[in-house]
N, C-alpha and C positions, 0 to 999 in steps of 0.2 A: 508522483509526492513520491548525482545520485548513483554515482556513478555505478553502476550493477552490473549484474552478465547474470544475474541469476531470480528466480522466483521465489516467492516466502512461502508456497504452497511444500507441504513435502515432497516436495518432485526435483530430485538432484538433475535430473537432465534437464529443468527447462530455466528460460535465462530471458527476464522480463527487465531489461536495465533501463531506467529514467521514467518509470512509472507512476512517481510521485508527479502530481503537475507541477511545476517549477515556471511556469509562463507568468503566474502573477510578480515572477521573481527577476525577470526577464529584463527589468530597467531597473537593476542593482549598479551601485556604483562600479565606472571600470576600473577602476585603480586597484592593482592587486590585494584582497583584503589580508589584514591582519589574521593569523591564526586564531581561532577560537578560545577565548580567554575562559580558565575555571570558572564556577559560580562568585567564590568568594574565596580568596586566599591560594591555598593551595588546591581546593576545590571545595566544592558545599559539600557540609559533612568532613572536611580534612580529606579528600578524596578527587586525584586527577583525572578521576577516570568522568567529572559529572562538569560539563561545559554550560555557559550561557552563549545563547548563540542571537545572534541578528540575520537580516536580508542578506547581509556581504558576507559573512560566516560559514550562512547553513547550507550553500553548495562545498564546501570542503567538509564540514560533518559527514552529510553524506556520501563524499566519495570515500569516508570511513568505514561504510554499511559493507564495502567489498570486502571486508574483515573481520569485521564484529558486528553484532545487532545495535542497531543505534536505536533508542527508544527518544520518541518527541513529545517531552513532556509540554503541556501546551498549558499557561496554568496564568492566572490574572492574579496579582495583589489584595485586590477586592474580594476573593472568594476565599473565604477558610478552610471550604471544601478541597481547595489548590492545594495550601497549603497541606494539607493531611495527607492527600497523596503524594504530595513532592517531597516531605518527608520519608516516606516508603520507598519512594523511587530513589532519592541517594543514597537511603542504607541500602536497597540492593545494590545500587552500580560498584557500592565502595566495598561489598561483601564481595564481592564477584570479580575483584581484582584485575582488569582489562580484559574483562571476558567480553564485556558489554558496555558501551558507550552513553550515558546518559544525558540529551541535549533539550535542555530547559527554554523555552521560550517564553518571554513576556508576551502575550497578544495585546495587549495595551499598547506594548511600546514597537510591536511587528505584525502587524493584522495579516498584512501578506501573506507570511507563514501560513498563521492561521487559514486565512483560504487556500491556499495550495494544499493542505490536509480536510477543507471543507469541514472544517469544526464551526459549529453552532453554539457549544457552550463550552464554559469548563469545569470543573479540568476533564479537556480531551488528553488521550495517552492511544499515540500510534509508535510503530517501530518501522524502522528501513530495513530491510537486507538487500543490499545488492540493488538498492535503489527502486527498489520494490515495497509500497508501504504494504504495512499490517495495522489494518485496525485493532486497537484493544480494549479502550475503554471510551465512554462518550460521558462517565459521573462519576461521583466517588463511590468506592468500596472497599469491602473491607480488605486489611492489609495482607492477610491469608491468600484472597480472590488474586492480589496483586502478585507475589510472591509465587505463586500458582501458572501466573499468567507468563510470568519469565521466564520458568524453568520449562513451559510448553515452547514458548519464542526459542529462545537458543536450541533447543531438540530441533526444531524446522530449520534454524539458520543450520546446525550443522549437517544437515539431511540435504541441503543445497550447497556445501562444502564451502559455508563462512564459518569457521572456527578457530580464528588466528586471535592474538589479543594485541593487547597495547603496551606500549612502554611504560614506564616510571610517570614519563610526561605527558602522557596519553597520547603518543605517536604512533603509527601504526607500524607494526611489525613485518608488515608485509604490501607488496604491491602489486595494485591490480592488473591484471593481465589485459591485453587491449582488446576490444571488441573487432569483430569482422566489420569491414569497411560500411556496411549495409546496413549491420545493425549500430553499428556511430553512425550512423545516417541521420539513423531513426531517431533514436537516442535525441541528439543535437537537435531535431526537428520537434521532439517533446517540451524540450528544454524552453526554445524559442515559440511553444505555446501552439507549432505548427502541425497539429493532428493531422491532417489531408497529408502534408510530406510526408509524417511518419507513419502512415498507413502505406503509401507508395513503396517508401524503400522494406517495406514489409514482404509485402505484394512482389516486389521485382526478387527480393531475396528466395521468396517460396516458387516462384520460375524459375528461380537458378537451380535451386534444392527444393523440392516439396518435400523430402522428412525432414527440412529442418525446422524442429520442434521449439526452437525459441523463439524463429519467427513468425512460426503458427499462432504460441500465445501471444506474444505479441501484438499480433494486429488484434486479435480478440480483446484487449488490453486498449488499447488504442481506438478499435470501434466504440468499445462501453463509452471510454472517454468523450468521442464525437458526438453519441448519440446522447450524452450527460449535458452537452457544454450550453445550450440555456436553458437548462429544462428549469423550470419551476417545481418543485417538490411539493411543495402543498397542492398544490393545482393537479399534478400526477395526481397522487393516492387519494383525491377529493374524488378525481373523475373513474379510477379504478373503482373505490367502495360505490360509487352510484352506479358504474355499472361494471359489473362481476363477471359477463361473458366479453365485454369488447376486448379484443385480443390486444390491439395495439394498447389499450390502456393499462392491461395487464403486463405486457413486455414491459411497458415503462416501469412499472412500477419495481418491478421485478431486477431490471438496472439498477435503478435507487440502491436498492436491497444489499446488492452486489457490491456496489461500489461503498456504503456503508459497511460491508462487513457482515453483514447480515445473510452470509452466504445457505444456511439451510431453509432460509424462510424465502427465497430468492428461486431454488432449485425446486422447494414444495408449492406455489406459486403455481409454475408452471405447469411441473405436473399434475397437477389439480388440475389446470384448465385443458388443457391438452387430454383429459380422461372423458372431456366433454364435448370436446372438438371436431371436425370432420374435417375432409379435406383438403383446398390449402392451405387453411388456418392451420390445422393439425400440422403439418411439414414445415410451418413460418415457427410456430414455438418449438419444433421439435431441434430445428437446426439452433435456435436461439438459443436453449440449453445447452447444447453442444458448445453453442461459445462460450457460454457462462462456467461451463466444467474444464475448457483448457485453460481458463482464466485462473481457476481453483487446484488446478494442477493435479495430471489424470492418478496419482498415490494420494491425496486428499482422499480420508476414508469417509467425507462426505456425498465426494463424486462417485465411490464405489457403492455407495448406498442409496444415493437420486440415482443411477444407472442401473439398480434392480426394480427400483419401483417405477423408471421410464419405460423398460419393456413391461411391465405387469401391465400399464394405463394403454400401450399401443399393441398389447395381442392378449 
């Protein structure tokens, strides 16, 4: 859930591009799409910076993300709840003068989307950078919580070095620099829904180079995703709360977590269990974290804080 080179975690060095799943988007039409048309007029709210986006659309939105934070409002007709925060969300995009991208989806009229961000309800509110989603929001809240929320998102986009803006007509001011052949590999292998490729040209990229740190997170990124792709989520967290020591039931659960955005309750999780754990169980969640923290990007003052109380729980 693009075109990226970079992570939304605070960590300018690392570069998680096509992150977002885009496979249920994979049989869009091929005829070159129209540009992303405003909401309404000149945009909703009188404002170019706030798009309606469809299937054929929302892969050029996000190769916007390489620029500015693209926030995906995800928001149905039928909920007034939507409505209140889609309100929110155009006055900020239109305050914020192409600092930030704001692309509306109907899931009524685009479910697709919708699963390719795995929203449940709405209004869901996630953000791209760099083809990297950001979970934000899963309901409504207050407009303070909202406002809050964006002035956090651009601090990380610019801490990953997206801080260019947009034009008059919401174009982008800048263009994205190309990916290493290896990581367009990957990248293209997300796109086309093909996890097992994109874990490959990961893998051969960290033989070529082991520091290289983007494609470290990236397969980390791209396992979560494999180990996600039929899981049942009620079924997980059914079979974690009946039982509290199976470990695999706890990894899973702790995935979910992850990939929701739910990333402190995902890292306390396992260090919980791992404080009660012996031998190779204790080394299968220890490295498991490890994944879960390059995913969250190693300046996340989350991972700096699961990382003291990882050693507290193994010495």
């Amino acid at each position: 859930m693009s075109t990226p080179n970079h992570r939304p975690a605070p960590a300018p060095s690392m570069n998680l591009r096509g992150a977002v799943d885009l496979s249920a988007l994979k049989n869009r039409a091929s005829a070159p799409p129209a540009a992303p048309a405003p909401a309404g007029g000149e945009g909703a709210g009188g404002s170019s910076y706030v798009v309606e986006v469809s299937e054929q659309t929302f892969p050029q939105v996000v190769q916007l993300s390489a620029t500015v934070p693209v926030i995906v409002n995800l928001y149905s007709a039928r909920s007034p709840e939507s409505a209140e925060v889609t309100a929110v969300l155009e006055q900020e995009a239109a305050g914020r003068r192409g600092k930030v991208l704001l692309a509306n989806v109907d899931v009524d009229a685009h479910p697709q989307i919708a699963q390719a961000f795995q929203a449940a309800s709405v209004p869901t509110v996630a953000a791209v950078i760099k083809g990297q989603p950001v979970p934000l929001l899963d309901r409504a809240v207050p407009a303070e919580q909202i406002r809050a929320l964006i002035t956090e998102l651009m601090q990380v986009a610019e801490a990953n070095g997206v801080s260019g803006s947009l034009g008059e007509g919401g174009a982008a001011a800048e263009e994205e620099a190309p990916l290493p052949p290896l990581h367009q590999e990957a990248y293209d292998a997300i796109v086309a829904g093909d996890y097992d490729g994109a874990a490959a040209a990961y893998r051969k990229a960290l033989a070529e180079q082991p520091a290289d740190a983007d494609a470290k997170a990236g397969l980390a990124q791209v396992e979560l995703m494999q180990r996600l792709r039929d899981a049942d989520a009620e079924a997980l967290r059914s079979a974690a709360a009946q039982e509290p020591d199976n470990v695999d039931a706890q990894l899973a659960v702790a995935d979910l977590d992850m990939s929701g955005g739910h990333v402190e309750d995902a890292f306390n999780r396992l260090i919980r269990l791992i404080s009660r754990t012996f031998g190779e169980d204790r080394e299968r969640i220890r490295v498991r974290l490890l994944d879960l923290f390059e995913i969250a990007g190693p300046a996340d003052p989350r991972v700096t804080k699961a990382r003291s109380a990882l050693a507290r729980a193994l010495f």
